[in-house]
MIZA-136492 format. One record per residue (C-alpha): residue number from 1; x, y, z. Coordinates in nm, 4 decimals. Layout:
BEGIN
+-----+----------+----------+----------+
: num :     east :    north :       up :
+-----+----------+----------+----------+
: NUM :        X :        Y :        Z :
...
+-----+----------+----------+----------+
! end
This chain:
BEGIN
+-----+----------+----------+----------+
: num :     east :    north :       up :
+-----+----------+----------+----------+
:   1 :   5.8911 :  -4.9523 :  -2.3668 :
:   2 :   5.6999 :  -5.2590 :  -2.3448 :
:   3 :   5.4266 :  -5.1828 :  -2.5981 :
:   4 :   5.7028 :  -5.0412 :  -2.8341 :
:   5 :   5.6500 :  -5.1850 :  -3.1927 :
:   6 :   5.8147 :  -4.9458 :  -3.4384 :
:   7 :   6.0220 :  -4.6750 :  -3.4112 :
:   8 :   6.0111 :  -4.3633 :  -3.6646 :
:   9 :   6.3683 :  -4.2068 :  -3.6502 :
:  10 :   6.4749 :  -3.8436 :  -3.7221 :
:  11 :   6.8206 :  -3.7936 :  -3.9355 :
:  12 :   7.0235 :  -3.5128 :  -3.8742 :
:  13 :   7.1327 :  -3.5173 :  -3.5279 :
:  14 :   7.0365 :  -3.9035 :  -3.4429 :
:  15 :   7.1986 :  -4.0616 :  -3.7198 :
:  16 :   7.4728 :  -3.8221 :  -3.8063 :
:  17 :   7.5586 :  -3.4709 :  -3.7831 :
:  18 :   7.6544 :  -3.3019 :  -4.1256 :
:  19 :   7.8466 :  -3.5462 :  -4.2727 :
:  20 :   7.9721 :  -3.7051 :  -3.9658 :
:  21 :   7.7696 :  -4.0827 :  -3.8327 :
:  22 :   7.7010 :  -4.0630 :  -3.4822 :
:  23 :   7.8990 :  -4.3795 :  -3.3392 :
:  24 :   7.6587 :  -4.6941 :  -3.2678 :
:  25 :   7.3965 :  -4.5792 :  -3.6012 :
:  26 :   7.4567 :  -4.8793 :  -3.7902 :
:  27 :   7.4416 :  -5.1116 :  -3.4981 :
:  28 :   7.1188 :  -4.9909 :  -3.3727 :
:  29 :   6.9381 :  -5.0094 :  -3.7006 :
:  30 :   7.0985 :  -5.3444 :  -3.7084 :
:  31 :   6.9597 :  -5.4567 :  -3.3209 :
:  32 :   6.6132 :  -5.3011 :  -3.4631 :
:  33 :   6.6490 :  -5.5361 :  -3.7727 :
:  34 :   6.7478 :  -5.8359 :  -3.5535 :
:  35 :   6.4144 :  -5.8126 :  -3.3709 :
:  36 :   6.2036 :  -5.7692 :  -3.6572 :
:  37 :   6.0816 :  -5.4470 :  -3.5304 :
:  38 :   6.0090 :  -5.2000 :  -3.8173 :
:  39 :   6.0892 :  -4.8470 :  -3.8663 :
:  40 :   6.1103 :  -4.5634 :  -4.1468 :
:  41 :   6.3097 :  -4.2471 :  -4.1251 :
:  42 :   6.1595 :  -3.9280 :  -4.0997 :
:  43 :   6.3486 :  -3.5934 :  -4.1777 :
:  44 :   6.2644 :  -3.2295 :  -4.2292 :
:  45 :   6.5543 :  -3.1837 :  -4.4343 :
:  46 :   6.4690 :  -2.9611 :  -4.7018 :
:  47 :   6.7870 :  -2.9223 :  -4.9231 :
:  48 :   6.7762 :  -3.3245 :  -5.0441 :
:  49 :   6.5278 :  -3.5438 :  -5.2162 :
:  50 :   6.4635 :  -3.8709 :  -5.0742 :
:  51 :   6.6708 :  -4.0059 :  -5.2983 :
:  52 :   6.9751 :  -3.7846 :  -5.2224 :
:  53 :   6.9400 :  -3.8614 :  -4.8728 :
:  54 :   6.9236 :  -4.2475 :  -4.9322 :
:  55 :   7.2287 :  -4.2177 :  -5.1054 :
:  56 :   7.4028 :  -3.9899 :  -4.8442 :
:  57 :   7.3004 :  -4.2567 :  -4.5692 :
:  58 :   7.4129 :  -4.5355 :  -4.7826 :
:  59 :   7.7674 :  -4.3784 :  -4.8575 :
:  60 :   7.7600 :  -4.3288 :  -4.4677 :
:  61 :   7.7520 :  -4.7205 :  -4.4411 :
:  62 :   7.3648 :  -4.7106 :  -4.3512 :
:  63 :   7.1856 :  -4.9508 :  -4.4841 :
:  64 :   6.8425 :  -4.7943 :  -4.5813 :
:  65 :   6.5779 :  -4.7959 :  -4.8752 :
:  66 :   6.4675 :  -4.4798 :  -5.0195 :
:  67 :   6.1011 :  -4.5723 :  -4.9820 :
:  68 :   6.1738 :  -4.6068 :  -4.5977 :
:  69 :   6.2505 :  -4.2209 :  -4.5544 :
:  70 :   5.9690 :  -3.9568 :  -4.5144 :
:  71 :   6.0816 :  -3.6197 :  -4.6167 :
:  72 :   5.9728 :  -3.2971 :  -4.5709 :
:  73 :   5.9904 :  -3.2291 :  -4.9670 :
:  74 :   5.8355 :  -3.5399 :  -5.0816 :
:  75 :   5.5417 :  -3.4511 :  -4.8539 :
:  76 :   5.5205 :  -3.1037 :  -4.9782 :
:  77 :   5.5212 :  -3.2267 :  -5.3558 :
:  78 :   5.2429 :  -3.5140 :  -5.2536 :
:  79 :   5.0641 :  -3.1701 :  -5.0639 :
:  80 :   5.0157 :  -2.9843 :  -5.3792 :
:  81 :   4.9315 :  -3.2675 :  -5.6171 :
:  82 :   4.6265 :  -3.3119 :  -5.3727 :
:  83 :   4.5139 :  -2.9892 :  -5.4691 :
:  84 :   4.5286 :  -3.0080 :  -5.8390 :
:  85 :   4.8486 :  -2.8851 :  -5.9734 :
:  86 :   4.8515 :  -2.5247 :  -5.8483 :
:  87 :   5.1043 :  -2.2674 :  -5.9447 :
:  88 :   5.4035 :  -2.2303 :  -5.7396 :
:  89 :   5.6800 :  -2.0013 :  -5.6105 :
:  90 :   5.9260 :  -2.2210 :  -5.4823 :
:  91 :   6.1869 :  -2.1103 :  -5.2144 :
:  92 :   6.3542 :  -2.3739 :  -5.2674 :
:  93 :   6.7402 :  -2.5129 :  -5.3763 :
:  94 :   6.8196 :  -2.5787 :  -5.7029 :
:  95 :   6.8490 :  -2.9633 :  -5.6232 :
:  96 :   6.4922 :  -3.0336 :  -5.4942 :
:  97 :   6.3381 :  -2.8304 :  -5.8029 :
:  98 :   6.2878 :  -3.1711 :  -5.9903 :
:  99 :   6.0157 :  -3.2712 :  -5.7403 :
: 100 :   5.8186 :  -3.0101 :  -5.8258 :
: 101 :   5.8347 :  -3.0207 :  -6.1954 :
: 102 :   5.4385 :  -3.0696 :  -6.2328 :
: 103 :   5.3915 :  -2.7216 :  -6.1086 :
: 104 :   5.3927 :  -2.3875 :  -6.2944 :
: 105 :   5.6276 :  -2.1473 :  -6.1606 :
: 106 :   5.5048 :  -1.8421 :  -6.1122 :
: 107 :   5.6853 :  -1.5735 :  -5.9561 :
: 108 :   5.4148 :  -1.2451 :  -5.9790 :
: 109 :   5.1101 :  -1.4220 :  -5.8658 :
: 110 :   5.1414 :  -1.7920 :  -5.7511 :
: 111 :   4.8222 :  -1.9771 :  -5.5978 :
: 112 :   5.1196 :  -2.0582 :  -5.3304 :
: 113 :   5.4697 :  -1.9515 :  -5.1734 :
: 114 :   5.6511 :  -2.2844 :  -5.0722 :
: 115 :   5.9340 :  -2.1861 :  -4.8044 :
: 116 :   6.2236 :  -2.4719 :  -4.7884 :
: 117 :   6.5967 :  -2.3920 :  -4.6714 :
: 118 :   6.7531 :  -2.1537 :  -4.8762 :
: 119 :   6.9949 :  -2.0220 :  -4.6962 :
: 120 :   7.2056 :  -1.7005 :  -4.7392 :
: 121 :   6.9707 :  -1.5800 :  -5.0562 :
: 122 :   6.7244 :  -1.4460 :  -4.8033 :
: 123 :   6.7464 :  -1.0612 :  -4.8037 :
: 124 :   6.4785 :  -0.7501 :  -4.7633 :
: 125 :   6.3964 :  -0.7848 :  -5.1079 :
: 126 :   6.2920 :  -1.1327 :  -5.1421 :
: 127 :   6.0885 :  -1.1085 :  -4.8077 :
: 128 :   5.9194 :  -0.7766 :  -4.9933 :
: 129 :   5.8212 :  -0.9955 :  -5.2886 :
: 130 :   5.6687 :  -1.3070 :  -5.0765 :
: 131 :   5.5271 :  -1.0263 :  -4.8291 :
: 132 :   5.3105 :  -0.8731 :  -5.1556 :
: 133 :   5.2488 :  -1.1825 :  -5.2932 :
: 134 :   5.0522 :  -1.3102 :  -4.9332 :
: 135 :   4.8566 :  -1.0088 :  -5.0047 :
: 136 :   4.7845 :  -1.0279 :  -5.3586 :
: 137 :   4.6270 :  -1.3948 :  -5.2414 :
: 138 :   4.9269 :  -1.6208 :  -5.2084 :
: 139 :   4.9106 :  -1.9096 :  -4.9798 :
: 140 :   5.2103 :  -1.9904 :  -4.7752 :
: 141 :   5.3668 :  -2.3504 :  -4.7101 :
: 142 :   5.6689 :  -2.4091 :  -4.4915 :
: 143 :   5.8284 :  -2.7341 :  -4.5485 :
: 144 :   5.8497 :  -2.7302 :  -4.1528 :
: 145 :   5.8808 :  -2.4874 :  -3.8632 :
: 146 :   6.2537 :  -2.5941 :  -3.7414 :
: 147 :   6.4299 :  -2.2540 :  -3.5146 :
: 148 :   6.7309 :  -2.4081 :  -3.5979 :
: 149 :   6.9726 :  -2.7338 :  -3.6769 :
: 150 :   7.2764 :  -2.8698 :  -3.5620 :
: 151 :   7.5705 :  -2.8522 :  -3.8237 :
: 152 :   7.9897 :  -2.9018 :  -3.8687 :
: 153 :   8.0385 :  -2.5459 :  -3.6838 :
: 154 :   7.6935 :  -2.5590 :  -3.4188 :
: 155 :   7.3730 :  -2.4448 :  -3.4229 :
: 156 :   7.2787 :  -2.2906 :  -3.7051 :
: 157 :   6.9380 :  -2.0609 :  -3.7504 :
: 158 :   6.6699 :  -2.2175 :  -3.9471 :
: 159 :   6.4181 :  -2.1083 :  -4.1556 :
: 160 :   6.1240 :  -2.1006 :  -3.8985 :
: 161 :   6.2189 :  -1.7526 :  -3.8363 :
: 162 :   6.1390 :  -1.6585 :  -4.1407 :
: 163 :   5.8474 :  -1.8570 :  -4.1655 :
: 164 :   5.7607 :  -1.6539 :  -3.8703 :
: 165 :   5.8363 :  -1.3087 :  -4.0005 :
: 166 :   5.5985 :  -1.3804 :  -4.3116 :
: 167 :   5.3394 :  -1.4538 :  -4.0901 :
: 168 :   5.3389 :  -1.1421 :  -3.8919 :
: 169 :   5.3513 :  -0.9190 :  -4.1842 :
: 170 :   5.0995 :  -1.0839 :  -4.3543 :
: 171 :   4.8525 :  -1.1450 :  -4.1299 :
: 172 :   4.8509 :  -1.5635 :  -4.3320 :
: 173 :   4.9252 :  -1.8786 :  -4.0830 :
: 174 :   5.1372 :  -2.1036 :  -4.2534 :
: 175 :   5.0406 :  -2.4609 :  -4.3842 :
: 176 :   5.3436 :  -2.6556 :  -4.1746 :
: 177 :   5.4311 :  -2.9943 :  -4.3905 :
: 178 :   5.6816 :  -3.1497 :  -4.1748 :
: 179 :   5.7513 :  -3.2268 :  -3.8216 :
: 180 :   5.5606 :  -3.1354 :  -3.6398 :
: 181 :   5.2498 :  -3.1745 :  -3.8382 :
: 182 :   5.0698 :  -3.4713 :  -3.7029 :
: 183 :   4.9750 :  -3.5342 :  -4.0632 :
: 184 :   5.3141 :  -3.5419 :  -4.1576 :
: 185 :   5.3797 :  -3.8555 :  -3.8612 :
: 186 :   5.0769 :  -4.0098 :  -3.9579 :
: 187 :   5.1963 :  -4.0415 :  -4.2847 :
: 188 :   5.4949 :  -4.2637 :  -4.1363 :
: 189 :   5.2964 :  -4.4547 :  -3.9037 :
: 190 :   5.0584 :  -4.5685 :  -4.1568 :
: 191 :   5.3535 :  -4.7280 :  -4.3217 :
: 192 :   5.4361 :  -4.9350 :  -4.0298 :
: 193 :   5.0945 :  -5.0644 :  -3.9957 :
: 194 :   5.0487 :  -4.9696 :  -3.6177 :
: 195 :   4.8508 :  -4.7571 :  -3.3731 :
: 196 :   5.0445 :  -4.4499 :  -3.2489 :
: 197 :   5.0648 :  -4.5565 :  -2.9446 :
: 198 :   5.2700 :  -4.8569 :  -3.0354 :
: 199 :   5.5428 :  -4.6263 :  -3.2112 :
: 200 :   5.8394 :  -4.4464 :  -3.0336 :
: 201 :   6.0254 :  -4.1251 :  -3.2771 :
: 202 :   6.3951 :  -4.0753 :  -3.1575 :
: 203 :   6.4873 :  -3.7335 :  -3.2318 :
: 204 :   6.7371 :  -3.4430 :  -3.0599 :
: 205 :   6.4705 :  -3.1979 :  -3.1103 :
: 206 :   6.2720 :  -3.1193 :  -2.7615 :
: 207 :   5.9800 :  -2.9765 :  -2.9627 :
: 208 :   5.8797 :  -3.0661 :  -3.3418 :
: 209 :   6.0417 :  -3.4132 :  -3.2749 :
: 210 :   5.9036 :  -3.4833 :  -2.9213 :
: 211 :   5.6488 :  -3.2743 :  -2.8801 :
: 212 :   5.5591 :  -3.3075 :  -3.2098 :
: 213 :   5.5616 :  -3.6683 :  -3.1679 :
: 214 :   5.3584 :  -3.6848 :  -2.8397 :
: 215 :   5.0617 :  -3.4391 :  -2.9758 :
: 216 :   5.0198 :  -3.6980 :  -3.2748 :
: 217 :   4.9626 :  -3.9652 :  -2.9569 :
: 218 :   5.3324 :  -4.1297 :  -3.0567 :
: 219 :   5.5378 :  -4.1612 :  -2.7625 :
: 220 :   5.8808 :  -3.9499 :  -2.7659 :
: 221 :   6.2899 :  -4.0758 :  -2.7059 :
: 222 :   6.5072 :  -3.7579 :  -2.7145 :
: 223 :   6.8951 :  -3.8089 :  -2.8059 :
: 224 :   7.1749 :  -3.5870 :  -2.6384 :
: 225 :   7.3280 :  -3.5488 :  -2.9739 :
: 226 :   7.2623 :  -3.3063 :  -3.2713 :
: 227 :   7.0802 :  -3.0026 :  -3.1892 :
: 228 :   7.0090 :  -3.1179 :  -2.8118 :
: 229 :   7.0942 :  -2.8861 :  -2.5709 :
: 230 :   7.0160 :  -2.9524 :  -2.1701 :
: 231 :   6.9006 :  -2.5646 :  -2.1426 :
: 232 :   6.6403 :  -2.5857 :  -2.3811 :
: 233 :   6.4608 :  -2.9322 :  -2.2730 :
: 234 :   6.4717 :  -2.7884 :  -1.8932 :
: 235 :   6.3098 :  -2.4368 :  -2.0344 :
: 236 :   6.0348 :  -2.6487 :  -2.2758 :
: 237 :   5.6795 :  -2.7752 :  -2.1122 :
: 238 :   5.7211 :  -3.0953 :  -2.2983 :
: 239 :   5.8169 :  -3.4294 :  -2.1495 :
: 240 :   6.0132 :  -3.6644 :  -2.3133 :
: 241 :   5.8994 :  -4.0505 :  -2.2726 :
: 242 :   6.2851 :  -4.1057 :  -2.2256 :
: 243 :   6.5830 :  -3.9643 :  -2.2980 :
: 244 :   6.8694 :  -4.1303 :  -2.3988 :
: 245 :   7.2898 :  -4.0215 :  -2.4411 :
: 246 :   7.2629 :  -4.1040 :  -2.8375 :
: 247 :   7.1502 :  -4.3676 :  -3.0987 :
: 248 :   7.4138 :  -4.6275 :  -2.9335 :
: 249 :   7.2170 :  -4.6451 :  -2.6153 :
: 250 :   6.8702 :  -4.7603 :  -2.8019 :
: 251 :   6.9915 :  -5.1568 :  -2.8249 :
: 252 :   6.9617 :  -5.1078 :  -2.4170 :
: 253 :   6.6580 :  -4.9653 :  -2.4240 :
: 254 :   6.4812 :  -5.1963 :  -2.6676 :
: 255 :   6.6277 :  -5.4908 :  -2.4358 :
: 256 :   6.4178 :  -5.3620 :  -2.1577 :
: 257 :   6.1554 :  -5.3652 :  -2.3476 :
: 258 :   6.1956 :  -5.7261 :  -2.4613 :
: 259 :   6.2299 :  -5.8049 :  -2.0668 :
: 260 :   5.9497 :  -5.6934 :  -1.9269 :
: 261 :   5.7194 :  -5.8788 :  -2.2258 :
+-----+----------+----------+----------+
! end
């Protein structure tokens, strides 16, 4: 950990799960803050605006900025604006639709399909309608790839599988925005004004936080907490740089680092 000099933290399942802190949050930010190492927070969340989640962290007792969090949705909105305003058909909840109030909806023949969470309004019909619209020319964008996410009741399925199923059908590879799009982590690390190498992403998940991580040449601290399960990091190729019981321990780990400097 000695050449650690920013971290990039995930949310949901490092910092809290559903609406739940995970004890020892506030203190590490707080130990990161007392060394004057920086860090932003980095979330594929695709139900809340920055904003929203600023506030949720905030009511939490976290002390953050909303210009310190990377989110999948903010990235997807500063995705299309790159290519001009196109039309859209958004997938989206109802309380992210004001980030992409540039666009023109279009719902027959979009220039793209942008997949968030939408959770129990997939059915056969919807997937029918995206599925002709890929063929009529469509291009598809998945706020991320996630299989599936920790919440109040376990693991939950994510939209990845659908993601997936579009895919197949359609014979289109999706254009992934979030983790773990090494654009997306560049995008973080360029706010911290360091190489890769000198950053370290805490997440619970094995592969679009980790191994998403480590293939954008970031090193990789996975949390027993959140979506973490022992099965699946002992079934996955990738390696974590550490592993760690939860956010609490990271004060430890940062001391070791200041050690052996």
């Amino acid at each position: 950990m000695r050449d650690i000099n920013g971290i990039l933290f995930d949310l949901d399942g490092v910092l809290y799960v559903g609406e739940e802190v995970i004890a020892g949050a506030g203190d590490a930010l707080d130990y990161c803050r007392s060394l004057g190492l920086p860090f932003r927070f980095i979330t594929n969340t695709s139900t809340r605006t920055s904003a929203d989640v600023a506030r949720k962290l905030i009511r939490m007792g976290i002390e953050v900025r909303e210009e310190e969090i990377f989110s999948a949705v903010s990235a997807t909105r500063d995705f299309l604006l790159s290519r001009g305003r196109p039309s859209v058909h958004l997938l989206i909840r109802d309380a992210v639709k004001a980030e992409f109030h540039q666009f023109r909806q279009n719902e027959e023949r979009p220039d793209y399909v942008i997949v968030g969470d939408i959770g129990a309004a997939w059915d056969y019909e919807l997937m029918n309608r995206v599925f002709r619209e890929l063929l009529d020319g469509a291009d598809l964008i998945a706020m991320h790839m996630n299989r599936f996410w920790e919440g109040e009741s376990g693991l939950q399925m994510d939209i990845g599988a659908f993601v997936a199923g579009l895919e197949f059908v359609s014979g289109k590879q999706a254009k992934v925005i979030g983790k773990p799009s090494a654009e997306f982590f560049n995008l973080a690390v360029s706010a911290l004004g360091l190489p890769e190498e000198q950053v370290l992403v805490i997440g619970d998940d094995i592969e679009n936080d980790i191994g998403g991580a480590q293939a954008a040449g970031l090193r990789g601290a996975l949390v027993r907490t959140g979506k973490y399960r022992k099965a699946f990091t002992e079934q996955s190729e990738i390696v974590p740089d550490v592993i760690i019981d939860s956010i609490a321990d990271l004060p430890a780990l940062l001391s070791s680092r200041s050690a052996s400097r």
